[in-house]
DSSP file (Angstrom, degrees, kcal/mol; ACC not computed):
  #  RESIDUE AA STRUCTURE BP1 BP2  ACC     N-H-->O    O-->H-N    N-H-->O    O-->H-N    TCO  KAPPA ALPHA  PHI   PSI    X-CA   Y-CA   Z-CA
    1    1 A X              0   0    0      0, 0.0     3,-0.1     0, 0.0     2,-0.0   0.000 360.0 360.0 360.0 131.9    1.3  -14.7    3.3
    2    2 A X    >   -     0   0    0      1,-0.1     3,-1.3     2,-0.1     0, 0.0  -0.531 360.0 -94.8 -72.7 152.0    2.9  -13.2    6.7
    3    3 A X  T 3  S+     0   0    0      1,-0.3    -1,-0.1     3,-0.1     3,-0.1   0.055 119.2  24.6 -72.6 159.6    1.4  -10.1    7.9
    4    4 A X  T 3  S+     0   0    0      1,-0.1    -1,-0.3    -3,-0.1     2,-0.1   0.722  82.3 139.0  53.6  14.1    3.8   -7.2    6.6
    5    5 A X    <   -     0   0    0     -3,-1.3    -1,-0.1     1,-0.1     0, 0.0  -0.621  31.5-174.6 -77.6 142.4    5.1   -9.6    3.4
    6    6 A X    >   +     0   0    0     -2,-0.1     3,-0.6    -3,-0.1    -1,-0.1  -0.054  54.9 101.2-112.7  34.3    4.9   -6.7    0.8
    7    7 A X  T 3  S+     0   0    0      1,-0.2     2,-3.1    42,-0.0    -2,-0.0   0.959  70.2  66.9 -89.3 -70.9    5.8   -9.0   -2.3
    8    8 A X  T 3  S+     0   0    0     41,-0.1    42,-0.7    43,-0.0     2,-0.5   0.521  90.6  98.1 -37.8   6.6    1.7   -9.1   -3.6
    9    9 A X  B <  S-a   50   0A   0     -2,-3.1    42,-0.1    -3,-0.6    40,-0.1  -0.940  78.3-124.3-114.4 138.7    2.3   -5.0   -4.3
   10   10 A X     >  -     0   0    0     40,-0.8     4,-1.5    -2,-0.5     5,-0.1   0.231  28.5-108.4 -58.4 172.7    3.1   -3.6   -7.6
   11   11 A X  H  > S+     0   0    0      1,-0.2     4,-0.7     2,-0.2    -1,-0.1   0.554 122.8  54.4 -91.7 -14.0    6.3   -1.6   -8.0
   12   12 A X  H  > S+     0   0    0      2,-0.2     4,-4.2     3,-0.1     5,-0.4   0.857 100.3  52.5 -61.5 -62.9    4.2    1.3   -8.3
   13   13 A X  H  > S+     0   0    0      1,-0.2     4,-2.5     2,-0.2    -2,-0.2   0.974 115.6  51.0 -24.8 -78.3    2.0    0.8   -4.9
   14   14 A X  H  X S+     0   0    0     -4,-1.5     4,-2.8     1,-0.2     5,-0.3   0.829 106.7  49.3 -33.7 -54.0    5.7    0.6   -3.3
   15   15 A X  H  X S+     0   0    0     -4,-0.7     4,-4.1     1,-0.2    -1,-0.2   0.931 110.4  50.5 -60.4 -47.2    6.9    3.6   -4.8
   16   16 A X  H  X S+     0   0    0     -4,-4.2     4,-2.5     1,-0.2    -1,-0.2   0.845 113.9  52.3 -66.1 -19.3    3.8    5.5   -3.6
   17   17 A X  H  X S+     0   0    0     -4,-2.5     4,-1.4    -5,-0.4     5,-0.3   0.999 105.5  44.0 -45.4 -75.7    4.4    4.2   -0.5
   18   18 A X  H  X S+     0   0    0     -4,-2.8     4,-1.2     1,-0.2    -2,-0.2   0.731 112.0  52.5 -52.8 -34.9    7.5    4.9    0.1
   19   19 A X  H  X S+     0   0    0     -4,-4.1     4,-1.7    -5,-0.3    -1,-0.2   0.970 115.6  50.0 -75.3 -33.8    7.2    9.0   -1.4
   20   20 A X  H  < S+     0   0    0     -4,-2.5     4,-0.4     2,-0.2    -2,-0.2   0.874 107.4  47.8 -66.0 -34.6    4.2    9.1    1.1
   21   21 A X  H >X S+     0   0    0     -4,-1.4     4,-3.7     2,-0.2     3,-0.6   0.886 110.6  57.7 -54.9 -54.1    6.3    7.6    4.0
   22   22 A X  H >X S+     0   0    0     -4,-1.2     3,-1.2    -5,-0.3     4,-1.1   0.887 106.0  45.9 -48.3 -84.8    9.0   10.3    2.9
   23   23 A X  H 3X S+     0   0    0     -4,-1.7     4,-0.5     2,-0.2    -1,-0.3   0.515 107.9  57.3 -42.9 -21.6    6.6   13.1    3.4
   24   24 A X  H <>>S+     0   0    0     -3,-0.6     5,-1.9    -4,-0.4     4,-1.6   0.684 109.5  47.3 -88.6 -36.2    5.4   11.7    7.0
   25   25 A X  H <<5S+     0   0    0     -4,-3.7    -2,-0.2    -3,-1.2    -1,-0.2   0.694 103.6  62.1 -80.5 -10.7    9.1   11.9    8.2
   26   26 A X  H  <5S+     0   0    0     -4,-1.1    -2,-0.2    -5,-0.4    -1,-0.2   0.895 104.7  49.1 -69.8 -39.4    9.5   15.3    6.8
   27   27 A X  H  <5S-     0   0    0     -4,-0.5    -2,-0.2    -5,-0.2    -1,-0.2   0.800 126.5 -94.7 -84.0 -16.3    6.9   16.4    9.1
   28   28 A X  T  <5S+     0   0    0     -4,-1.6    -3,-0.2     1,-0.1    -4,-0.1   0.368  73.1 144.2 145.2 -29.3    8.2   14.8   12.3
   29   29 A X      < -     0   0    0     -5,-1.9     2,-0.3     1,-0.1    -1,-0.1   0.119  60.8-101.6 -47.5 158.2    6.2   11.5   12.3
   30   30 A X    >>  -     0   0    0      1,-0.1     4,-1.6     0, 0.0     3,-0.6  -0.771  32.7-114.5 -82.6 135.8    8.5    8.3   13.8
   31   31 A X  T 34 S+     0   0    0     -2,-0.3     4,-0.5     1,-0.2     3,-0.3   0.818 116.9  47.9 -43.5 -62.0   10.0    5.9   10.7
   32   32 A X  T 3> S+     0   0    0      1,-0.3     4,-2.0     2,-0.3    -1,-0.2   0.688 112.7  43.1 -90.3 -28.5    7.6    3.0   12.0
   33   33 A X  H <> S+     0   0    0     -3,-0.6     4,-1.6     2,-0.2    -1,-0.3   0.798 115.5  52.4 -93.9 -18.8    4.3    5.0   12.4
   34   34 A X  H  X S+     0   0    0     -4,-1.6     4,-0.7    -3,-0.3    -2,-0.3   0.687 107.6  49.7 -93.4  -3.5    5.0    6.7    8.9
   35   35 A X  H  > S+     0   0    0     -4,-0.5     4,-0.7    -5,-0.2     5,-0.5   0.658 108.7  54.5 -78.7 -37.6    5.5    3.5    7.2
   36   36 A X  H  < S+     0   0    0     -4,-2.0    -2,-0.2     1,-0.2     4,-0.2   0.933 113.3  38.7 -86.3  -8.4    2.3    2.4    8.8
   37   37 A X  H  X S+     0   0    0     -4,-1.6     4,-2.0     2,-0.1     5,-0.3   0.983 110.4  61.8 -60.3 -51.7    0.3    5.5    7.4
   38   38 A X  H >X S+     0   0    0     -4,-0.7     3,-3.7     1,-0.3     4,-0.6   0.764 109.7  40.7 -53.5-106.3    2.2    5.2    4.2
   39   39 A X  H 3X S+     0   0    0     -4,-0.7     4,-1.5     1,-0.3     5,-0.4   0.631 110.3  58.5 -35.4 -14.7    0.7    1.6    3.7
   40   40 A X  H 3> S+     0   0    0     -5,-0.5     4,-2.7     1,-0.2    -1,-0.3   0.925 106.6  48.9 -81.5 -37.2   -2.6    2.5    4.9
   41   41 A X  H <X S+     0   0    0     -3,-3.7     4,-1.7    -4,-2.0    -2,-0.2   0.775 106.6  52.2 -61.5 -27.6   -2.8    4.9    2.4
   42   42 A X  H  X S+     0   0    0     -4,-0.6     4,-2.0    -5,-0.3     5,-0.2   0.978 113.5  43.0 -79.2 -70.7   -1.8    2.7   -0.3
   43   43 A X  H  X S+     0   0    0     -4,-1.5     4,-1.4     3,-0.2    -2,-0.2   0.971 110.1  63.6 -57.1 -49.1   -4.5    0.1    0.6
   44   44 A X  H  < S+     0   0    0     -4,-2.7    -2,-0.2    -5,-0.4    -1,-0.2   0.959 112.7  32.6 -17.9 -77.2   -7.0    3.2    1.1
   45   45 A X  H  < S+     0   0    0     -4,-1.7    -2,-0.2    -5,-0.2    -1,-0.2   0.828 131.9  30.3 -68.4 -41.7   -6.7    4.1   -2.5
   46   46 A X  H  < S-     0   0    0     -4,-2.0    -3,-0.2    -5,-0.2    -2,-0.2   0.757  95.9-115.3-112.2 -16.5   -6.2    0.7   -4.0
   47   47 A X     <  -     0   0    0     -4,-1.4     2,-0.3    -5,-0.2    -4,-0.2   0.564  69.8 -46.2 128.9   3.3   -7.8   -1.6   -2.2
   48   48 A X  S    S-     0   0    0     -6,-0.1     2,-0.3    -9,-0.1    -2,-0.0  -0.763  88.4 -50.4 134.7-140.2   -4.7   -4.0   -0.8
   49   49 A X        +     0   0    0     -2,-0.3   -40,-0.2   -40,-0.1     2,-0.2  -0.695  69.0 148.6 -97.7 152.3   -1.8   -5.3   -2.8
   50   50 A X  B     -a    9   0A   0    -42,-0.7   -40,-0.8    -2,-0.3     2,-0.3  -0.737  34.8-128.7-174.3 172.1   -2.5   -7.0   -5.9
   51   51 A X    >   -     0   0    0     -2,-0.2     3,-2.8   -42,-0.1     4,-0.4  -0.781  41.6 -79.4-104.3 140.0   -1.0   -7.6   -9.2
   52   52 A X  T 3  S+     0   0    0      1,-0.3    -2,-0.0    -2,-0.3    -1,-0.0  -0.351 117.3   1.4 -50.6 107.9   -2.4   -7.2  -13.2
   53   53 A X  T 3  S+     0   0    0     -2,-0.3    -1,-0.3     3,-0.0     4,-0.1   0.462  79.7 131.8  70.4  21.2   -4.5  -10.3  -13.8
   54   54 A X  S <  S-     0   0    0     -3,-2.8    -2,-0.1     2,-0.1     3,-0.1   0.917  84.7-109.3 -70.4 -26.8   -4.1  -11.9  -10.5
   55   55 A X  S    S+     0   0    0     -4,-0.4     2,-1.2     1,-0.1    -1,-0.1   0.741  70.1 146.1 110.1  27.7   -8.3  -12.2  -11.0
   56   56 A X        +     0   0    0     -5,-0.3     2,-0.3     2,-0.1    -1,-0.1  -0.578  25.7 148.5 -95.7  72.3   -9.1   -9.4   -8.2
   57   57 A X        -     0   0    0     -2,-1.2     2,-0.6    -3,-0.1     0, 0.0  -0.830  51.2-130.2-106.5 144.5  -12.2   -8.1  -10.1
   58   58 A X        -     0   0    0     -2,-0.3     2,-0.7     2,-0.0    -2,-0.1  -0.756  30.6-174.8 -99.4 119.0  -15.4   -6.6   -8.5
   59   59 A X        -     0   0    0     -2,-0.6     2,-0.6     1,-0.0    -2,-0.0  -0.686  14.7-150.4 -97.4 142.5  -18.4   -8.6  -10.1
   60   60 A X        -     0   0    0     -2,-0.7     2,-0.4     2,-0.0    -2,-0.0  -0.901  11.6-154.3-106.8 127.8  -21.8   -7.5   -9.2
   61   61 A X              0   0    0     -2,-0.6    -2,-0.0     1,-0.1     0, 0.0  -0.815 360.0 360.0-110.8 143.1  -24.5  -10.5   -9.4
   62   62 A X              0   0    0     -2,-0.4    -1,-0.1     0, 0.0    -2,-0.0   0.133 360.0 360.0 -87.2 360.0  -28.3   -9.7  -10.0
């Protein structure tokens, strides 16, 4: 997957993106540096892209 492919995020992830990106341009921020907060956040809080059952589980071994 090419760096910046966004397909592997839910339509939710995107969405939160995108309202965070929205708020970063309100304040003044540049499109391209508030898209890259916006996704930073996104991975921040969830952990990268993924999808329900892709098999992204965290197991802890003993």
């Amino acid at each position: 997957m090419p760096r910046g492919d966004k397909s592997a995020y839910t339509d939710k992830q995107k969405r939160q993106a995108e309202h965070i990106e929205e708020g970063y341009e309100k304040r003044g921020v540049s499109d391209k540096e508030a898209e890259r907060r916006a996704w930073a956040t996104v991975n921040k809080e969830d952990g990268g892209g993924k999808k329900s059952g892709s098999g992204r589980k965290n197991h802890s071994s003993k």
